[in-house]
N, C-alpha and C positions, 0 to 999 in steps of 0.2 A: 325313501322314508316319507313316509304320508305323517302330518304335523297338523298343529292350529288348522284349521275351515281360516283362520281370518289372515292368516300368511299367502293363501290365494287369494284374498278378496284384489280387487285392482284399484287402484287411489287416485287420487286429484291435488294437486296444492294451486291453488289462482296466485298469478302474480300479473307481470309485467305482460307486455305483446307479444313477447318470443314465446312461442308456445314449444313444448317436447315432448315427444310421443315417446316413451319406453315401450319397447317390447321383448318378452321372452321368449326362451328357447324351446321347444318341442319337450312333450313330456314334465314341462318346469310350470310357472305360474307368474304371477308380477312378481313374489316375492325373494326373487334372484335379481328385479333390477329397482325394488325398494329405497336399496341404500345409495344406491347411486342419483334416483329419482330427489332421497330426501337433500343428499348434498348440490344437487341442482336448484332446487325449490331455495336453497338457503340464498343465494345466488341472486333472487328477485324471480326466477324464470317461472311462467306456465309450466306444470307437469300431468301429464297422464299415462298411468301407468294401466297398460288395456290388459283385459285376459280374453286370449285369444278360446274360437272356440273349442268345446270340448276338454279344456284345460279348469286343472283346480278345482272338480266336482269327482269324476270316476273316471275310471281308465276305459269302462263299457263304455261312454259318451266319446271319448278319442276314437274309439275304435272307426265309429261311425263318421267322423269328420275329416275332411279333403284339405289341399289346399287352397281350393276356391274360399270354403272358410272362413281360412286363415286370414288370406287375402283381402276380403270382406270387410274381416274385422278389421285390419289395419285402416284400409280407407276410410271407413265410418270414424274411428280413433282420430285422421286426419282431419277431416271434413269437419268431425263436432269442433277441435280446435282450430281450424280455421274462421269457425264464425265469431271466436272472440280475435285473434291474434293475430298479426300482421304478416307473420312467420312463423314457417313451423317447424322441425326439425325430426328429423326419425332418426332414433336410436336403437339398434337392437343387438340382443345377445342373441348366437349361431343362428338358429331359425328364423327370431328378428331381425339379425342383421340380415337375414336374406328378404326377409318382407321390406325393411328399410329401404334397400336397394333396389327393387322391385317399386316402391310406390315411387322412387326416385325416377325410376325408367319411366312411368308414366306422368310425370311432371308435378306432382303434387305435393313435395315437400320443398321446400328451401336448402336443406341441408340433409345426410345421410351420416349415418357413423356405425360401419358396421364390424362388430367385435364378436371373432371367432366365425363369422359369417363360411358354413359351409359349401367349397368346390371339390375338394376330395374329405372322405370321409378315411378314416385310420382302419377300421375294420372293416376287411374283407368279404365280410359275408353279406353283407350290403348290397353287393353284385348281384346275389339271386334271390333277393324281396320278391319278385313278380314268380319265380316258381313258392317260394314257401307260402303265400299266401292264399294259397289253394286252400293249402290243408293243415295250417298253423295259424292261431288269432291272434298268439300274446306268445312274447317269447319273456320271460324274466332276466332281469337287468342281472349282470351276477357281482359279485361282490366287488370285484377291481372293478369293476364300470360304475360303480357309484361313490365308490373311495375315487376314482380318478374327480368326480366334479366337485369334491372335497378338501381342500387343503387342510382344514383340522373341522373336529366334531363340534367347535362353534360355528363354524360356518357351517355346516352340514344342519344342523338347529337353526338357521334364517330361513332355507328353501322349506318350501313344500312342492312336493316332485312325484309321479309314480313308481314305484318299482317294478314295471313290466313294459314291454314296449306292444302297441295293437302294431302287428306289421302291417293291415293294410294299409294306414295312415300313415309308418315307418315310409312305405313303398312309394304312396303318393307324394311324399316330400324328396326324397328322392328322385324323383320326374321331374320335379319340380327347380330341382338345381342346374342341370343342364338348360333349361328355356331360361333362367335369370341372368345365366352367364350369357347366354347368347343375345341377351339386351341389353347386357354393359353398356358398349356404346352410343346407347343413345341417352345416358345418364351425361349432363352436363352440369348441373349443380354441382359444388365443392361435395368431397367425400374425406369422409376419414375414415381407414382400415386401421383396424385394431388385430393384432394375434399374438396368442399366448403360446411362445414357443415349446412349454410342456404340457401344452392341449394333447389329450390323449385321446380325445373323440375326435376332432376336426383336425389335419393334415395341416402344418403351419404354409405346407407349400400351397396352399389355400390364397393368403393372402399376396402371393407372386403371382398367381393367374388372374386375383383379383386387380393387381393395379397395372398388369399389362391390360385387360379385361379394359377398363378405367381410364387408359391414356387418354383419351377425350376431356376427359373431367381433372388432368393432373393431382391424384389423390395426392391426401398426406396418408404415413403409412408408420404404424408405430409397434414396435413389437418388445412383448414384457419375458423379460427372462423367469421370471420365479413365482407366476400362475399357473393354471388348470384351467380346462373347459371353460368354468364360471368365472373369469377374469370380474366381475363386476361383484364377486365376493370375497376374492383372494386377498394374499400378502402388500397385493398392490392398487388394491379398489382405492386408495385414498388418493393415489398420484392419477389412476384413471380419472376421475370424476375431476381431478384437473385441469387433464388433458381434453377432455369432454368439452369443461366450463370455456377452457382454452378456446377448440373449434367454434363454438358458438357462440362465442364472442366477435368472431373471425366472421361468422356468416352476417351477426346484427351489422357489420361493418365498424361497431364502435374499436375497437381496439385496444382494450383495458384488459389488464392483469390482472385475472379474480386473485381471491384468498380465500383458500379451505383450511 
């Protein structure tokens, strides 16, 4: 469901040292980790919430974008908030959670948290990206696949998202999962795994490979019974941004109980 131009714009709140990078999820925009962003910002924290490239303009611009990109953008997202902030923290939904962990692998965050972060994906046809990509550009999203990142048609009215998927870029993220896993362990920084056990795009046995993946780093590993995909707009977005405020509290080393 394509919405508001300004539900993709990406946002800012300045606060304190601790800086946090949100990042969304493939095909999505900032405006799946907005609300989470604003109940952080309440908190005192730095927020930024990046639009990765290719996202929140046209589905013809995804099409043409990689995970280099991607990749790209998160570091530049890092990097701006490092020149203010003492600490930074990466947070992302499925696709961000896998750039999260990835800048993690490369040492550039303080902290990681990654929710619904894809190792197996739920649908099978995923397998043969690298044949249809020949000779298919857009496959369309269909109807259960957009009801699944939906919990009710409020939530569904916060995202701006596209309804098609470009497979090559489908493909290249894809690639892209096997080489993050196989960096796990050189992530040492604190991690927190999020997964929504009634995620219907990403395989919740996702987060078991992640936090064997992860024993170096002894994740925390938290998982929600009564979300979707978009944990960070569901039934239980109030107790995440908690649990969120929680880790990151845990990273500043202060040790203080927020309140949302």
């Amino acid at each position: 469901m394509n919405l508001s131009p300004r539900l993709a714009e990406p946002f800012y709140f300045s606060g304190n040292s601790t800086g946090l990078l949100l990042i969304h999820g493939f095909t999505g925009s900032p405006s799946e980790v907005r609300f989470l962003g604003e109940r952080l910002a309440e908190q005192g924290f730095t927020v930024s919430g990046i639009r990765l490239a290719g996202h929140g303009t046209t589905v013809e611009e995804l099409a043409n974008k990689r995970w280099q990109d991607w990749i790209e953008g998160a570091e530049n997202g890092s990097a701006e908030l490092r020149r203010t902030c003492t600490k930074v923290v990466a947070i992302g939904l499925s696709m961000g959670g896998l750039l999260s962990l990835e800048l993690a692998a490369r040492g550039l965050v303080d902290g990681a948290v990654a929710m619904n972060a894809p190792m197996v994906l739920v649908d099978w046809r995923t397998r043969f990206l690298g044949l249809a990509k020949s000779f298919v550009r857009y496959v369309d999203k269909s109807v259960e696949h957009q009801a699944a990142f939906a919990a009710s048609p409020e939530e569904a009215m916060q995202r701006f998202q596209y309804t098609k998927f470009p497979i090559a870029a489908l493909y290249s993220l894809n690639k892209a999962i096997p080489r993050v896993r196989k960096r796990l362990g050189l992530i040492s920084c604190p991690v927190l795994v999020m997964q929504s056990t009634k995620d219907q795009t990403v395989s919740p046995k996702s987060a078991r490979i992640l936090a064997e993946g992860l024993s170096a780093a002894n994740p925390q590993v938290v998982y929600w019974g009564n979300s979707g995909h978009v944990l960070t707009l569901g039934p239980e977005r109030e107790a995440v941004a908690l649990e969120v405020t929680r880790f990151v509290r845990q990273v500043e080393g202060l040790g203080i109980e927020p309140q949302i």
